[in-house]
Biopython code that builds the backbone (N, CA, C, O; Angstrom):
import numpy as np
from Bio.PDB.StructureBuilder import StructureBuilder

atoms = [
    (1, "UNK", "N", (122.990, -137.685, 85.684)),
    (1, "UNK", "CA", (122.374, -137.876, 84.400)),
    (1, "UNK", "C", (123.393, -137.729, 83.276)),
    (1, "UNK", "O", (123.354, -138.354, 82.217)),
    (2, "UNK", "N", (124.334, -136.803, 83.640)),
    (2, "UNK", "CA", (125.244, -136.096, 82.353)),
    (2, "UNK", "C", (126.246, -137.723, 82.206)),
    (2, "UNK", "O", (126.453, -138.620, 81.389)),
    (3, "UNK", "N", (126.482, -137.474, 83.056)),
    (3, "UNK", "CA", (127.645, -139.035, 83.452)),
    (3, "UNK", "C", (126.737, -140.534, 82.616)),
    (3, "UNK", "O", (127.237, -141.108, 81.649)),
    (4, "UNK", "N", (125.657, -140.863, 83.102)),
    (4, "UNK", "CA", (125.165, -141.922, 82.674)),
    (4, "UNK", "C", (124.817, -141.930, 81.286)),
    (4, "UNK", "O", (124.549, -142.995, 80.732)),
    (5, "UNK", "N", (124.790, -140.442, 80.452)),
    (5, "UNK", "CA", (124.588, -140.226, 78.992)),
    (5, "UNK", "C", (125.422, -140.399, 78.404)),
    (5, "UNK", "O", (125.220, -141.101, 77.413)),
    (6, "UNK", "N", (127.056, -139.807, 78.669)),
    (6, "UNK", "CA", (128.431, -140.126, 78.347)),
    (6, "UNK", "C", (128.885, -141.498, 78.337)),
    (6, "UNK", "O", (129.777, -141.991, 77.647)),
    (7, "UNK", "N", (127.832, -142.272, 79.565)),
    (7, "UNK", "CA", (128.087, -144.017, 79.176)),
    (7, "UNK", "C", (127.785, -144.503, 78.427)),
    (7, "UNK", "O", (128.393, -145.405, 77.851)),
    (8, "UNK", "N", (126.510, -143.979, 78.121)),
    (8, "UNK", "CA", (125.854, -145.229, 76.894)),
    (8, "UNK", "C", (126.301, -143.846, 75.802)),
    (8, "UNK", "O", (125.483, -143.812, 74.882)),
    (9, "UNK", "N", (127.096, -143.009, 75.705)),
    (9, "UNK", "CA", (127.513, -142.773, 74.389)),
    (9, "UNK", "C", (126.417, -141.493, 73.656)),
    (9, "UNK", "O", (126.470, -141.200, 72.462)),
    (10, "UNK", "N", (125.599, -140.940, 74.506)),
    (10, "UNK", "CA", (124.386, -140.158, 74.017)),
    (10, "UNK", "C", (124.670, -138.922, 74.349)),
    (10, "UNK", "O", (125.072, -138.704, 75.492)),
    (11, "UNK", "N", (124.527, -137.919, 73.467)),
    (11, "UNK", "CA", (125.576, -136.605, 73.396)),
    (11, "UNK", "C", (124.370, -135.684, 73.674)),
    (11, "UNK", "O", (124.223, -135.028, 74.705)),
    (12, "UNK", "N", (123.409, -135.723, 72.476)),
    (12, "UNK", "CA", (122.188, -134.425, 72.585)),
    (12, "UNK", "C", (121.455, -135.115, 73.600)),
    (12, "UNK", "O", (121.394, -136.338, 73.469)),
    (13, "UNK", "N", (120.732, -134.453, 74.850)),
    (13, "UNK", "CA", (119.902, -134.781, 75.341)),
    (13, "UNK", "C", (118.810, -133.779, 75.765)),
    (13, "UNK", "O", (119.185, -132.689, 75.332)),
    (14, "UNK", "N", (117.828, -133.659, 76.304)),
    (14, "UNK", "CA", (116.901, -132.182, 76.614)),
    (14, "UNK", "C", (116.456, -132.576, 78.043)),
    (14, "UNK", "O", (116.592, -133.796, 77.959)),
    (15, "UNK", "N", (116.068, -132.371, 79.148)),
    (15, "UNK", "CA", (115.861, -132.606, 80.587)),
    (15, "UNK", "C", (114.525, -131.268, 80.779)),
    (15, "UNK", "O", (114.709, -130.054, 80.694)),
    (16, "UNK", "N", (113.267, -131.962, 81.040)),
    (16, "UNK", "CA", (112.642, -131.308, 81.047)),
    (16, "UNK", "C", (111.628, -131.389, 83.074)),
    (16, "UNK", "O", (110.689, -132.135, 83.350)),
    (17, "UNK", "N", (112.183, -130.554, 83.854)),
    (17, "UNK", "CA", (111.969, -130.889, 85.026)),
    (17, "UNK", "C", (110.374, -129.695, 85.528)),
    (17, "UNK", "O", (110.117, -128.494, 85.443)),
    (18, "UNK", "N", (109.884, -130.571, 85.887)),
    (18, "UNK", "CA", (108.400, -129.981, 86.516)),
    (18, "UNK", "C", (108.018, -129.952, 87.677)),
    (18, "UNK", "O", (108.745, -130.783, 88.223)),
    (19, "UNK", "N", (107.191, -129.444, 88.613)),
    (19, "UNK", "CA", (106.851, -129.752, 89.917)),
    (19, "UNK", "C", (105.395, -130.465, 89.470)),
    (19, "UNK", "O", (104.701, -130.250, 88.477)),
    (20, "UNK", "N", (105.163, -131.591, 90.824)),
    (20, "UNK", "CA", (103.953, -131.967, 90.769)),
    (20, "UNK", "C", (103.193, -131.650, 91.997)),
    (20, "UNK", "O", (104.014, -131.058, 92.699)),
    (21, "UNK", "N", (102.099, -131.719, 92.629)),
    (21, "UNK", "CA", (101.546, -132.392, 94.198)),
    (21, "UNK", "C", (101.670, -133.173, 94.393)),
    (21, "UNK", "O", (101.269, -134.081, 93.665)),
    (22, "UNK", "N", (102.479, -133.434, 95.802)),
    (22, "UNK", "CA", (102.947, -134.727, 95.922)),
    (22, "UNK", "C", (101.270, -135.246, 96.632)),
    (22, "UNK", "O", (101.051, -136.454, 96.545)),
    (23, "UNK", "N", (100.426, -134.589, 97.135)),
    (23, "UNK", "CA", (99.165, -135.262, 97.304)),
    (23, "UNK", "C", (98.652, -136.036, 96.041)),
    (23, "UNK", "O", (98.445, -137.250, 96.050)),
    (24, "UNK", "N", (98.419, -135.017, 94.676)),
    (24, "UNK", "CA", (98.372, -135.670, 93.723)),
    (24, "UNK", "C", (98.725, -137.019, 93.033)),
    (24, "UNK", "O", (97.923, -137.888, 92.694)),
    (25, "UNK", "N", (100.000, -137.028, 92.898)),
    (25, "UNK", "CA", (100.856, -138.086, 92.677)),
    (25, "UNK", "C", (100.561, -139.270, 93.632)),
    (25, "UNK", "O", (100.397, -140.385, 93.138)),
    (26, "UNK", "N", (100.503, -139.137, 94.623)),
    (26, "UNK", "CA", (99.710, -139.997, 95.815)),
    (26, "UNK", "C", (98.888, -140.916, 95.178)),
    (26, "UNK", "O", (99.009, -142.104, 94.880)),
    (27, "UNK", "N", (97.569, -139.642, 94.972)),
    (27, "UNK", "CA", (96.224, -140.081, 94.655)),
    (27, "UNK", "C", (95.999, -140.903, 93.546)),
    (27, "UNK", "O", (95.128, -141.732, 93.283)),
    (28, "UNK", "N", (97.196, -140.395, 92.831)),
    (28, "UNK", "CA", (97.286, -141.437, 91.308)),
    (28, "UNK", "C", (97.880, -142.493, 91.299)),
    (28, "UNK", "O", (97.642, -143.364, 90.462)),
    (29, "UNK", "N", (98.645, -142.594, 92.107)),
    (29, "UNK", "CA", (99.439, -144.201, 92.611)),
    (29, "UNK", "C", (98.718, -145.040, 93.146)),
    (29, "UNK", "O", (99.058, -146.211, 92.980)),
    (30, "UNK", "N", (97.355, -144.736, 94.052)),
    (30, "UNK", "CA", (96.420, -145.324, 94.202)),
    (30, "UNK", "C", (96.015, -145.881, 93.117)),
    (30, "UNK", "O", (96.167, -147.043, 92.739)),
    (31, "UNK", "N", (95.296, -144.684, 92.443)),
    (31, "UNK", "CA", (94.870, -145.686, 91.763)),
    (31, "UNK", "C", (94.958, -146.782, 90.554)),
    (31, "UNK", "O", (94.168, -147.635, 90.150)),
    (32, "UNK", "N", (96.379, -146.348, 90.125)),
    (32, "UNK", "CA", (96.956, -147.191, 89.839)),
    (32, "UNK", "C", (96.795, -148.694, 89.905)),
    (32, "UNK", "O", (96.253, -149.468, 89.117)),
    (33, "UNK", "N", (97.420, -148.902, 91.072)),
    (33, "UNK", "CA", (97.581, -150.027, 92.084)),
    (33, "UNK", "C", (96.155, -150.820, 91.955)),
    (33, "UNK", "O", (96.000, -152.020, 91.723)),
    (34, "UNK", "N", (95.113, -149.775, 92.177)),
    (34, "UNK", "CA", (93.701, -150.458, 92.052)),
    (34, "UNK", "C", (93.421, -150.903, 90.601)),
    (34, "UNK", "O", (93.160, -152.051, 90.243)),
    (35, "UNK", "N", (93.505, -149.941, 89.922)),
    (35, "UNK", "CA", (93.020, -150.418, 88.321)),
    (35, "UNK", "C", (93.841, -151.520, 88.021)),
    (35, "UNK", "O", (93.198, -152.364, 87.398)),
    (36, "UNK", "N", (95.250, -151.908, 88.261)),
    (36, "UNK", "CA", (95.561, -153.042, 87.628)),
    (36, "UNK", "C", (95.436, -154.392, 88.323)),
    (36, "UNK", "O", (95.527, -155.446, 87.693)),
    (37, "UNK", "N", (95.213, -154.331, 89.721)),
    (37, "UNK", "CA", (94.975, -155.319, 90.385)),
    (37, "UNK", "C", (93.490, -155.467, 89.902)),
    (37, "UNK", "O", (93.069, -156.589, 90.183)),
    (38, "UNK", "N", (92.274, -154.431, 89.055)),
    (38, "UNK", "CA", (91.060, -155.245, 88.787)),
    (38, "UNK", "C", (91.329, -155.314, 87.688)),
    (38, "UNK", "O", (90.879, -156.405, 87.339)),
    (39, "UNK", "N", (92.083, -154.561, 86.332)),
    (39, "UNK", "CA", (92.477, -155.397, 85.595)),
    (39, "UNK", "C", (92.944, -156.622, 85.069)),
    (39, "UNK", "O", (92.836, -157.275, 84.031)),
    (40, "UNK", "N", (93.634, -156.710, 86.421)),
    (40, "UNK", "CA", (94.284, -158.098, 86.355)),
    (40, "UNK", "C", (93.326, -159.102, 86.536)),
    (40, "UNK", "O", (93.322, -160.079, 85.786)),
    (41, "UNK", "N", (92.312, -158.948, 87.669)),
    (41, "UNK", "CA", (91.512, -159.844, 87.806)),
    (41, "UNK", "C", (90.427, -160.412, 86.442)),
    (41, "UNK", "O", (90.245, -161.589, 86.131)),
    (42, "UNK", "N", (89.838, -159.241, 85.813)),
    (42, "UNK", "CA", (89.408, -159.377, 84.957)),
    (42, "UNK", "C", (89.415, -160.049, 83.840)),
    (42, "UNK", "O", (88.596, -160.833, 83.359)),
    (43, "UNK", "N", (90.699, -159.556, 83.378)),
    (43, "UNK", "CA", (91.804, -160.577, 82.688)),
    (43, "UNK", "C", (92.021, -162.487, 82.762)),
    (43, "UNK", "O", (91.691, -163.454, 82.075)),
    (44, "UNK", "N", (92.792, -162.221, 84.072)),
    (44, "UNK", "CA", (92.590, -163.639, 84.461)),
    (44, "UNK", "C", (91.343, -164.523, 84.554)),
    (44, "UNK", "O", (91.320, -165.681, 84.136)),
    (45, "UNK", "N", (90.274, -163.880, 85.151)),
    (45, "UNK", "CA", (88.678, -164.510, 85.179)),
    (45, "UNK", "C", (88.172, -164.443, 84.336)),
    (45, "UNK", "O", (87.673, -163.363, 84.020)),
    (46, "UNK", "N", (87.976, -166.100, 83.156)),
    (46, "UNK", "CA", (87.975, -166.187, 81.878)),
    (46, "UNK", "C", (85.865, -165.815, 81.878)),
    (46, "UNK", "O", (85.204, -165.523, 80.881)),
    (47, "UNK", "N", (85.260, -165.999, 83.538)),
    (47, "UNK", "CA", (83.847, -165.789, 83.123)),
    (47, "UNK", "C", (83.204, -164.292, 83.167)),
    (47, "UNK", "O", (82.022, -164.015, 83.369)),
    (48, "UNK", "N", (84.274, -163.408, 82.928)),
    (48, "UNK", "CA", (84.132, -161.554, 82.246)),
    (48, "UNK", "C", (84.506, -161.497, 81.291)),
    (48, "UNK", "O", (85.475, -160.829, 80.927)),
    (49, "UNK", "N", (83.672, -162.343, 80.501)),
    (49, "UNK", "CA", (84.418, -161.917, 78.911)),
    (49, "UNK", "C", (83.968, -160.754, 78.353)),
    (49, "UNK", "O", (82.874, -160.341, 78.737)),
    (50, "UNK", "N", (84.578, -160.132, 77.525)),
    (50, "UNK", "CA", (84.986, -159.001, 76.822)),
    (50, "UNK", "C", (84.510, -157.613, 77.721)),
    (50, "UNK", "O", (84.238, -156.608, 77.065)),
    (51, "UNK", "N", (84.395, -157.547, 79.389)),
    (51, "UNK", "CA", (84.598, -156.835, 80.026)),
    (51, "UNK", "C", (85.464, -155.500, 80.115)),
    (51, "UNK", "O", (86.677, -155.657, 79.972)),
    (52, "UNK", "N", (85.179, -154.714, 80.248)),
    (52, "UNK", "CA", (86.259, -153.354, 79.866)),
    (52, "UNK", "C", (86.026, -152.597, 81.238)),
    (52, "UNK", "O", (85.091, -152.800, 82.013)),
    (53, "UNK", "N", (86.936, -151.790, 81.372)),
    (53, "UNK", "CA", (87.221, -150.885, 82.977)),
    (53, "UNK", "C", (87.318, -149.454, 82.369)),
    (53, "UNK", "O", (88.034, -149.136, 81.420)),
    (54, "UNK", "N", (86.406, -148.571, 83.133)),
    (54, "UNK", "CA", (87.160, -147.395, 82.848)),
    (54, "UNK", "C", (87.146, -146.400, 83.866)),
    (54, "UNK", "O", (86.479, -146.722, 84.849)),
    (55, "UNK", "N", (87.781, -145.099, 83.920)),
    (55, "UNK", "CA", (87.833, -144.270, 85.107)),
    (55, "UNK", "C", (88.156, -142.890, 84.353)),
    (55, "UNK", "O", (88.620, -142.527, 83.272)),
    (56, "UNK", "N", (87.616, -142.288, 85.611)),
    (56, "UNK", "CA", (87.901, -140.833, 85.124)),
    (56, "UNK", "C", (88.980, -139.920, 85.453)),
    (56, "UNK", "O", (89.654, -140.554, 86.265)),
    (57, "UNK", "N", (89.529, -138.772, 85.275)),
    (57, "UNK", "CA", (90.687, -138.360, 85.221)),
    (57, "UNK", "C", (91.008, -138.657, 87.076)),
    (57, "UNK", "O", (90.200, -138.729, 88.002)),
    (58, "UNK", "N", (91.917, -138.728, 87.072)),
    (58, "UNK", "CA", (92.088, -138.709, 89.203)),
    (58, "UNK", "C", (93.040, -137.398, 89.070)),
    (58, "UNK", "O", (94.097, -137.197, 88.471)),
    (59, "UNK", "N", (92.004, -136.403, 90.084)),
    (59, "UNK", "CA", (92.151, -135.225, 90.755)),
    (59, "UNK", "C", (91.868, -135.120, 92.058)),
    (59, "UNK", "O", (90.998, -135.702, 92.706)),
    (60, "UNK", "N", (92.795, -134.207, 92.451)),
    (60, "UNK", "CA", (92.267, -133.795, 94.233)),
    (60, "UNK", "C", (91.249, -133.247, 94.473)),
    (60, "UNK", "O", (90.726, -133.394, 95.577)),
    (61, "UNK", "N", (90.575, -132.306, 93.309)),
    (61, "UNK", "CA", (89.468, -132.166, 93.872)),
    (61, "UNK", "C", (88.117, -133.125, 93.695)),
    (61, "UNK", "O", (87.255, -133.272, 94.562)),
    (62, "UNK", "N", (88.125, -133.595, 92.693)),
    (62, "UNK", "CA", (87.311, -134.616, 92.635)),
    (62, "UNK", "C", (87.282, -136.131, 92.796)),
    (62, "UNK", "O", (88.379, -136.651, 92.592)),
    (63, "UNK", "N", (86.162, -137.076, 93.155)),
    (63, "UNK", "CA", (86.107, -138.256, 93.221)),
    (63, "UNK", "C", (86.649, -138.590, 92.004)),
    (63, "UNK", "O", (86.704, -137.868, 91.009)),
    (64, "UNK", "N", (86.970, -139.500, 92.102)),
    (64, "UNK", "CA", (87.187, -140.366, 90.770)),
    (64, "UNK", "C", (86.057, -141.656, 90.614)),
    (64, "UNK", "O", (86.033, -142.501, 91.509)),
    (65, "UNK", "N", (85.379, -141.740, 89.764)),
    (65, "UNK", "CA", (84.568, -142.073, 89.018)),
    (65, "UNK", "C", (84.991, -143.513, 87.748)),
    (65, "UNK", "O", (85.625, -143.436, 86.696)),
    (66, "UNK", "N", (84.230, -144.908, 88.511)),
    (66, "UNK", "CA", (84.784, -146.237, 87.444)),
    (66, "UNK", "C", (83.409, -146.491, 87.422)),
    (66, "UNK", "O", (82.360, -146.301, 88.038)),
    (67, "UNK", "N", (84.095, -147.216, 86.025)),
    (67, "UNK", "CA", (82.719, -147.596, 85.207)),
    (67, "UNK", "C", (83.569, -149.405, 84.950)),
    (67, "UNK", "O", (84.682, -149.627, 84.474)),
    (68, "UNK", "N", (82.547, -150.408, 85.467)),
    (68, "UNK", "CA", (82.665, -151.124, 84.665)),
    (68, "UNK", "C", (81.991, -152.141, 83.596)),
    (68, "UNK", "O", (80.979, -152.807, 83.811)),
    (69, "UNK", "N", (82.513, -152.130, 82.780)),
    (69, "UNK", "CA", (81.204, -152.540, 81.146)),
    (69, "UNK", "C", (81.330, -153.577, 80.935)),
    (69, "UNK", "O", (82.312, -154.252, 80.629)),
    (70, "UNK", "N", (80.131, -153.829, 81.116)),
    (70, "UNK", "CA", (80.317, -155.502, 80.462)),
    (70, "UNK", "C", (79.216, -155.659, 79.349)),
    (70, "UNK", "O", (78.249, -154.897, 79.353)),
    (71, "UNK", "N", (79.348, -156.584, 78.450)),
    (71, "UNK", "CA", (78.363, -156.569, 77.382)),
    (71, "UNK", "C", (77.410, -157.518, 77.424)),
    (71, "UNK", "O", (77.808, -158.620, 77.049)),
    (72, "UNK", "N", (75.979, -157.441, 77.845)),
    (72, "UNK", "CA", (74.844, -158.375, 78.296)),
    (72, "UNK", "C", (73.656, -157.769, 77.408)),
    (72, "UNK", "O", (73.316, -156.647, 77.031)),
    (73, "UNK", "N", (73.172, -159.171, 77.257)),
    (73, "UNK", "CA", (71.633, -159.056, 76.175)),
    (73, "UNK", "C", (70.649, -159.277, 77.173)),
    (73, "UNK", "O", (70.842, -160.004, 78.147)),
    (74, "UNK", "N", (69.501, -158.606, 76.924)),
    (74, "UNK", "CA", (68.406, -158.640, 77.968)),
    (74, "UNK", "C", (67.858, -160.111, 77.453)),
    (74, "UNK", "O", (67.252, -160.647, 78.380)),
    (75, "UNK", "N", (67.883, -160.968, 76.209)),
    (75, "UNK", "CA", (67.536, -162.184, 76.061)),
    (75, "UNK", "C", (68.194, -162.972, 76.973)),
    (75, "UNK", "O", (67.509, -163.893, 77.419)),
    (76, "UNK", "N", (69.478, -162.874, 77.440)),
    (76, "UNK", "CA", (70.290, -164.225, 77.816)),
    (76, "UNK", "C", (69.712, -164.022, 79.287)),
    (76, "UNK", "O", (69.622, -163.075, 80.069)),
    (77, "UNK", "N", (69.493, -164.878, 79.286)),
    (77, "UNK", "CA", (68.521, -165.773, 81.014)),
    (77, "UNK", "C", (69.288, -165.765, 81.811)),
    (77, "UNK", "O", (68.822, -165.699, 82.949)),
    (78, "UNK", "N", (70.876, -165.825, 81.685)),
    (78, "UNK", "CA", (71.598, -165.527, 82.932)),
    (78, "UNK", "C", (72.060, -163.922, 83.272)),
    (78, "UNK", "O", (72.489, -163.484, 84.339)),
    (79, "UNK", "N", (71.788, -163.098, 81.816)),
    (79, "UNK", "CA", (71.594, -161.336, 82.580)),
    (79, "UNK", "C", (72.002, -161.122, 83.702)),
    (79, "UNK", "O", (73.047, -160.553, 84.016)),
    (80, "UNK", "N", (70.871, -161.746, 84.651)),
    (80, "UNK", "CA", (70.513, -160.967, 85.803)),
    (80, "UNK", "C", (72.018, -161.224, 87.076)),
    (80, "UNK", "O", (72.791, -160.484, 87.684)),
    (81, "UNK", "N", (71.802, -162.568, 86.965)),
    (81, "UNK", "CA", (72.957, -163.309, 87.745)),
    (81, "UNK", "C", (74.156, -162.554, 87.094)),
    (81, "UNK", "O", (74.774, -161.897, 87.932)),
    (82, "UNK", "N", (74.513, -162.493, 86.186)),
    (82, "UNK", "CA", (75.880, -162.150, 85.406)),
    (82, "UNK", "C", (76.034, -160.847, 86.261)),
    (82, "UNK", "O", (76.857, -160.775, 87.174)),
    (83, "UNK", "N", (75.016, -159.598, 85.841)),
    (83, "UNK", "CA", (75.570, -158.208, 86.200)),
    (83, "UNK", "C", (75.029, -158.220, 87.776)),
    (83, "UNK", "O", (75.159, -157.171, 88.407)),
    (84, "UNK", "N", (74.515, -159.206, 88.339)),
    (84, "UNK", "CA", (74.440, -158.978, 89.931)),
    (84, "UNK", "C", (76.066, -159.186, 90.863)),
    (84, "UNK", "O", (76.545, -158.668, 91.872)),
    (85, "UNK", "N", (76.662, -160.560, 89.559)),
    (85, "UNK", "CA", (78.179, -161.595, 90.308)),
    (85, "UNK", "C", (79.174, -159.771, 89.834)),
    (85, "UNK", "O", (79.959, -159.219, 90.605)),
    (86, "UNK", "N", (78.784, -159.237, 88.410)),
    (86, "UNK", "CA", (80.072, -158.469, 88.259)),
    (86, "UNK", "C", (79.940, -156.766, 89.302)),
    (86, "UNK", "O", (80.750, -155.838, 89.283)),
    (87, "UNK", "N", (78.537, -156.878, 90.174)),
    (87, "UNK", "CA", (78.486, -155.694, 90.614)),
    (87, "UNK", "C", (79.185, -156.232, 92.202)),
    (87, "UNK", "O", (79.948, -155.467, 92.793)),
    (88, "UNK", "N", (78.823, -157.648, 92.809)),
    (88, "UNK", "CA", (79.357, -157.697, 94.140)),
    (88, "UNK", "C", (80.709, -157.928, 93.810)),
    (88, "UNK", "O", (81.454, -157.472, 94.677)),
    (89, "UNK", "N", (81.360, -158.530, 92.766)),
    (89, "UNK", "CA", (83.201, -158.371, 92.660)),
    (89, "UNK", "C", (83.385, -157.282, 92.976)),
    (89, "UNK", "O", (84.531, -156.836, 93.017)),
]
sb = StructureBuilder()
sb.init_structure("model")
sb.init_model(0)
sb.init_chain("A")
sb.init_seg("    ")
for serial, (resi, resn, name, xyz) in enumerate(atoms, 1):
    if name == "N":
        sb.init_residue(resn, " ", resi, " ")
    sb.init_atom(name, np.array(xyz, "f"), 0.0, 1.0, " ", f" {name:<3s}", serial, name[0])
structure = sb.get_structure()
């Protein structure tokens, strides 16, 4: 680190080192991996519009918990179909 700071010329630096669980860290790389691969999908699939994702903190002891929102009027006639297609994705 000291060496690669002296390269690019950077004198003050602060190094702040922590332990994590590496189970933890695991569990969060999961889900990672998951949220942006349905982000992504979401994204790309122009028929979820203004669709939003969300999740809850990821811990070992608990499940983790997604929500996903989509914004539907009980008038629009396709409702039903809409939040049936975004619950089997």
């Amino acid at each position: 680190m000291k060496r690669q700071l002296k390269e690019n010329s950077l004198s003050a630096y602060k190094v702040n080192v922590s332990e994590r669980n590496v189970k933890q860290v695991e569990k969060e790389n999961r889900w990672l991996d998951i949220e942006s691969k349905t982000l992504a999908h979401l994204q790309e699939n122009k028929g979820y519009k203004d669709v939003t994702y969300k999740k809850t903190e990821v811990t070992l002891k608990q499940p983790v918990m997604v929500a996903i929102v989509a914004p539907i009027t009980k008038s629009d006639e396709n409702a039903q179909e809409y939040s049936g297609k975004l619950r089997k994705k």
